[in-house]
N, C-alpha and C positions, 0 to 999 in steps of 0.2 A: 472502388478506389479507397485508400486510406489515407485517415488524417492525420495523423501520426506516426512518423516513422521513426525507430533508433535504429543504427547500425554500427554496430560495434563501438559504442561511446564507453569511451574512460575519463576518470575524472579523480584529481588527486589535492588535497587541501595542506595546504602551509602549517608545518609544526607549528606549534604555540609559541610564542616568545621564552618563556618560562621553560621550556621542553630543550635545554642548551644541546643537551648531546644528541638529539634527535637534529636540529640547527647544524650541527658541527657535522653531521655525518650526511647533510643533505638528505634526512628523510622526510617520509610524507605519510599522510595521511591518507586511505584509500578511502574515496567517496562512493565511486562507482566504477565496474571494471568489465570492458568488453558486453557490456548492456545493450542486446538486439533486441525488437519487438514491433510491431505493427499494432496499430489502431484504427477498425476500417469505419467508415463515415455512420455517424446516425447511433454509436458502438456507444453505451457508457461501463469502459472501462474500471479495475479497481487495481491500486498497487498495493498489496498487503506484507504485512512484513514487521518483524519488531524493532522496538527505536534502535538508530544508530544504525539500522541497515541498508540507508541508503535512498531510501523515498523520495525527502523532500529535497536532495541533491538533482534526482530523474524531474521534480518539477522545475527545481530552478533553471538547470541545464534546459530545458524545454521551453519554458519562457525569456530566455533570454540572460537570467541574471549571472548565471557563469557562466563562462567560456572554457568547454571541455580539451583536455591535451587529444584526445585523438576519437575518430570515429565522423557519423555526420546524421545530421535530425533534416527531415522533411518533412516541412507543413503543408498538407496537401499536394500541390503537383510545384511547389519552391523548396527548394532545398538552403535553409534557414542556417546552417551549418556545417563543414565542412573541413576536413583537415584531410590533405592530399596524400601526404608521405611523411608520417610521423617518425620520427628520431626514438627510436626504441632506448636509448640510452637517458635521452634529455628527459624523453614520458617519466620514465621510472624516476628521475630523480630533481626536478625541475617542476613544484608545483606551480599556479599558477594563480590561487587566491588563497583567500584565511578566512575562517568558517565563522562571516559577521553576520551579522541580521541585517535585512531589506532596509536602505534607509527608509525614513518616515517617507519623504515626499516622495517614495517610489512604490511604497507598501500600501499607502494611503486612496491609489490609483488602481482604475483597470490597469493590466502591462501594455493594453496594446492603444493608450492613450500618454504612457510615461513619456516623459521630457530624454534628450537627446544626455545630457549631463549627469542625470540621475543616474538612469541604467548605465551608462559606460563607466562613473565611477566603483559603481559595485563588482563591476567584472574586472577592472582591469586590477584596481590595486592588490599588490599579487604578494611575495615574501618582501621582508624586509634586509634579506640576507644578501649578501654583493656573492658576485660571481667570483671573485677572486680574493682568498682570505689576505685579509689585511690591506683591503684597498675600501677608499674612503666608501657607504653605502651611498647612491645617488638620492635625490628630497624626489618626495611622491608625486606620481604627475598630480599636474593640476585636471579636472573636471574636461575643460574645453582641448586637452590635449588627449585625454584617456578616450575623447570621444571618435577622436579622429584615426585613432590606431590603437590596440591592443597592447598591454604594460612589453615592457621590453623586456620582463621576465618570461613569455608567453611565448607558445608557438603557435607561429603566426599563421593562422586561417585562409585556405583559401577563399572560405564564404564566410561570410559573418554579417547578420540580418540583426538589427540593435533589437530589442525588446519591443521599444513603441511601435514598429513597421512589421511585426510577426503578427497582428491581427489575433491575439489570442486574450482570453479573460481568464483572470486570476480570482477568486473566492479562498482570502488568507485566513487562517487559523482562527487568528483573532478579527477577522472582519475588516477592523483598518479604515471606519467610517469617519469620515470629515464631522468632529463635535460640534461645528461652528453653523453646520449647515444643516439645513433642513431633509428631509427625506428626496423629497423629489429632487432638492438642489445636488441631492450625494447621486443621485440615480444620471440625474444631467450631467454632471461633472465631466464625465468623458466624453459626450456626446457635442457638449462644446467647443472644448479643445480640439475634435476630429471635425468641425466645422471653424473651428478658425472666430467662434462666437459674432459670427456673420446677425446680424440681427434681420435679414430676412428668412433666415431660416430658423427662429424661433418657434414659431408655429408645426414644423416637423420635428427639434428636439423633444415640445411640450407634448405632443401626439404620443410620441415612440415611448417617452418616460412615462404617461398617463396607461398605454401598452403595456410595459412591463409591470409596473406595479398591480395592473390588475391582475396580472399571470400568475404572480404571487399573492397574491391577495391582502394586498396593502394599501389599497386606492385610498381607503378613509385613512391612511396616514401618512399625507403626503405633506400638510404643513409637521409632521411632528417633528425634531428634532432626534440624533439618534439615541439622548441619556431617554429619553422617555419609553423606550419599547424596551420589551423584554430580549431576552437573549435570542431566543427565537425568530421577532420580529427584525432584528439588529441583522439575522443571518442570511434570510428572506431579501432584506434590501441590501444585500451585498451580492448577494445571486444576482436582481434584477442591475443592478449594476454593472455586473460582469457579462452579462447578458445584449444589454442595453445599444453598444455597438457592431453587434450579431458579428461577432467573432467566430474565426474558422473552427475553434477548438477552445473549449473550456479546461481550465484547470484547477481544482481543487481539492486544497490541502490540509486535510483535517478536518472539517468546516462542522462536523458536529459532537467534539471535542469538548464544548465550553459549555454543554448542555446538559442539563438532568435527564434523569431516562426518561421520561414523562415524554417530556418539550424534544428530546432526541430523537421520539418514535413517531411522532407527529410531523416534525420539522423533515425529516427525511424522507417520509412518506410524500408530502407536498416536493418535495426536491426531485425526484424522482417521476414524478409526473410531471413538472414542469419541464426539467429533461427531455420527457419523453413529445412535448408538443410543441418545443423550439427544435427539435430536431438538429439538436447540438451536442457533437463527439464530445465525451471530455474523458479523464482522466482524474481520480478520485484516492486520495490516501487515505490509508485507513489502515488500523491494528488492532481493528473487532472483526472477525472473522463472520459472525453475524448480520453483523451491518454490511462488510464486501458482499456475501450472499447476495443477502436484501437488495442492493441495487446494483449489480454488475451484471451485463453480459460476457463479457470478459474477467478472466483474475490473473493476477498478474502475481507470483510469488514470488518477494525478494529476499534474499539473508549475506549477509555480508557483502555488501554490495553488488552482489548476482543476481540475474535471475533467473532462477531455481525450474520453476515451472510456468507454462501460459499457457491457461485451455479455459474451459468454460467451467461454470463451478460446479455443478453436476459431479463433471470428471474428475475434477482436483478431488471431491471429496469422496469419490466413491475409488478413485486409481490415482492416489497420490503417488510419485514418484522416491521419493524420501519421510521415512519416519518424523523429520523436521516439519516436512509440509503436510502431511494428518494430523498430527499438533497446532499447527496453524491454522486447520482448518477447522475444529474443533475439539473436543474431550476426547479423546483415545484408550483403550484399555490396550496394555501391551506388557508382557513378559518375554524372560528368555531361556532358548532351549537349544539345546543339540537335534538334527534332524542327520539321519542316517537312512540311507537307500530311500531318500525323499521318503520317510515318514516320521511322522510325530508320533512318541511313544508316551502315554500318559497312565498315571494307574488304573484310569479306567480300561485303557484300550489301544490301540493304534490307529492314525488319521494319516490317511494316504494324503501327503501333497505333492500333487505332479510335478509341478513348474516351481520345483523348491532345488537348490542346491545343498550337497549334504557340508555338516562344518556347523559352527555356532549362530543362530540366526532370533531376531526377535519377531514375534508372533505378537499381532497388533490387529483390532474387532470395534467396533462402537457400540456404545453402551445400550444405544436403541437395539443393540442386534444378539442381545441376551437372555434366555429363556430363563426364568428360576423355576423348577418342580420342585415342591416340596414334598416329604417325606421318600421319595422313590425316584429312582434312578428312570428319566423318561422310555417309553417301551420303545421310541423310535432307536437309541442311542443302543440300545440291548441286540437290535436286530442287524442292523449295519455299522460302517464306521465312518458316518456322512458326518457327525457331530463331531467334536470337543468337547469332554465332560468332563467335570470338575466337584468334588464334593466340597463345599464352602459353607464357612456360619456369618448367617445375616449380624454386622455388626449396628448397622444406622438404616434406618427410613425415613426419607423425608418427603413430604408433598411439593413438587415442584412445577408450576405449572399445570399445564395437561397429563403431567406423570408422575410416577411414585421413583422417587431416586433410591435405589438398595445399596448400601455400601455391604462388601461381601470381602469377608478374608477366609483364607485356607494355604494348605503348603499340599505338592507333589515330588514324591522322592525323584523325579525326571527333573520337573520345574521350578523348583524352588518354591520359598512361599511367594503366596500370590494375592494381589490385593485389584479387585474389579468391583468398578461401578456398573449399575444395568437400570434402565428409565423403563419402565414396565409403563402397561396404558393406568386410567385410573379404573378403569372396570375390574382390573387382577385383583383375587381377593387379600388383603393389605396383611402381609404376612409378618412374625412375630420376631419381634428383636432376640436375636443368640440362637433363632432356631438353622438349624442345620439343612440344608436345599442342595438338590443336584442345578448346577449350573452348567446350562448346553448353548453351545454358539456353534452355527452352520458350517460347514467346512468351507460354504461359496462366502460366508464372511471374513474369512480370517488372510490377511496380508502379510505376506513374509516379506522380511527386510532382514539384508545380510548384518550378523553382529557386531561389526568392526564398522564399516563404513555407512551404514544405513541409509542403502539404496534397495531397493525393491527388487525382490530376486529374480520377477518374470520382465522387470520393464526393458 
């Protein structure tokens, strides 16, 4: 069963005040557009993507705090959201909020413990523009009125499940820890408010909090205050928090953003196994393609408010769908070439590629997947035409890690010139800056993508 459903969610945000002609002409800002996707139980997702393309619109849409123009979200077997018969005219031109930040006292919370007031003010207050130029603009609802119905700028929902009643935990960017309060008191905070701060059930919030904090590993800090921990320890008790009224689906956005690499490969590492033994979906932003890796079964690729590709990350990176999304997923070496009667013509030779279309196409390989021979053209490359070869002068070596990073330039009267990176292991023997190397990459490495549009020729 899955935890998360999108189906076909659009979402569009209110020009700036300042932006008069965009105001004048009723446009909008695209957040997210026709956004499908599933998230099945037990799954820790990753939405990857670079800024402005639409991420943390997919979280807030998902927790509650905007109310999308069309499409519908399912949490679990509840359908949290919905819009029946959306007005194709009104969508496109009829936003229905303005791209504010999370009030405090809604930020400062799990969502699925926020107050009734909080969350509807954030959704509803929508443009400040009237429907009919030159008629007075109406004053903004107030709080207790936005709660009760959706701004009157809005198209109105058949289902709409407020934020506090979605059962989901939020882990915000910056954390959003109550200064005032203690660890354990930040950890309870919700746990109170969902019992209504009954005082016979004290002894089950202090249980469930003494619970999580050990999950994370923060028992010895639970008088601390939140200025006294480190960034790390700040992120930990915002997890256990989120955690803490064992929500259908976790959500978080960014959450190891604010951290040094150090404290970010530790902190994630512990996130990730905790994850893994609350056995809770969640949903995870992120714009380090290493980090998505690292802890996604799922990846999720977004670019301008689409998304682009959903598979596992294995696949994304070894059969990306667009030259955009192998960039995304890490370093890519890529040039461009004409290919005729499906082959690449290089001055070393010809490379048959089957499942290539002839016309101008980019040819793209990862730098793990580069052979440098020095002095001689390799004997494999001489006998068949399984290879791409390239005769290139070593311009840079660096020690990177586990590998030796070669920067390599050269020109092909076919190819143009060409400039590729290659991560060799550190056993190769560490070859000499300006010397000249035959560069060989597999024929099964090399990914064609059309030159114009940069979709992938076989997909």
């Amino acid at each position: 069963m899955s935890a998360l459903v999108f189906d076909r969610v659009t979402h569009r945000y209110a020009p700036q005040k300042a932006d008069k002609m965009a105001i004048a002409n009723r446009q909008s800002q695209v957040g997210v557009s026709d956004v499908s996707f599933r998230i099945a139980n037990n799954t820790v997702a990753c939405l990857l993507g670079p800024s402005g393309s639409g991420k943390s619109t997919i979280i807030r849409c998902a927790a509650g705090f905007e109310q999308p123009l069309a499409g519908s979200i399912t949490l679990g077997q509840e359908t949290v959201f919905r819009v029946d018969q959306p007005d194709a005219e009104n969508t496109a031109a009829r936003p229905i909020t303005s791209p504010t930040a999370v009030p405090d006292a809604l930020s400062a919370s799990n969502v699925s413990n926020a107050s009734d007031a909080s969350s509807a003010s954030d959704i509803s207050n929508a443009s400040d523009v009237s429907d009919t130029p030159g008629k007075r603009r109406p004053p903004p609802l107030s709080s207790r009125q936005a709660g009760k119905r959706p701004s009157r700028w809005a198209i109105d929902p058949a289902v709409f499940v407020p934020p506090h009643k979605r059962q989901i935990g939020v882990v915000f960017q910056d954390y959003a820890l109550f200064p005032h309060l203690t660890v354990f008191d930040n950890v309870a905070f919700g746990l109170r408010r969902s019992l209504r701060r009954r005082d016979a059930d004290f002894p089950a919030v202090e249980a469930r909090v003494h619970a999580m904090l050990d999950l994370v590993g923060l028992q010895d800090k639970a008088k601390a205050s939140p200025g006294q921990l480190s960034g790390g320890q700040q992120q930990r008790v915002a997890l256990a928090r989120a955690l803490a009224p064992a929500p259908l689906f976790l959500l978080l956005d960014e959450p190891f953003s604010g951290l040094d690499l150090w404290t970010r490969a530790r902190v994630r590492d512990k996130t990730l196994h905790v994850l893994d033994e609350s056995q809770t979906a969640c949903l995870i932003v992120s714009h380090q393609p290493n980090e998505a890796m690292y802890m996604a079964d799922q990846l999720l690729i977004i670019d301008e408010g689409k998304i682009v590709q959903d598979s596992s990350p294995e696949h994304l990176y070894s059969a990306p769908l667009t030259l955009g999304v192998a960039s995304m997923m890490g370093e890519v070496n890529h040039f461009g070439a004409v290919i005729a009667d499906a082959t690449l013509c290089t001055d070393a030779g010809q490379v048959a590629l089957p499942h290539s279309r002839d016309g101008l196409a980019t040819i793209a390989f990862r730098p793990e997947q580069v052979t440098v021979t020095a002095n001689r053209r390799p004997e494999t490359a001489q006998q068949d035409n399984d290879t791409l070869d390239f005769c290139m002068r070593i311009t840079v070596v660096r020690h990177v890690g586990m590998h030796l990073m070669v920067h390599l330039d050269g020109h092909d009267s076919h190819c143009g010139d060409l400039h590729f990176h290659a991560l060799l292991p550190l056993s190769t023997p560490r070859p000499g800056q300006e010397e000249m190397v035959w560069v060989s990459i597999p024929r099964d490495a090399l990914t064609v993508f059309d030159g114009a549009s940069g979709q992938r020729h076989d997909a």
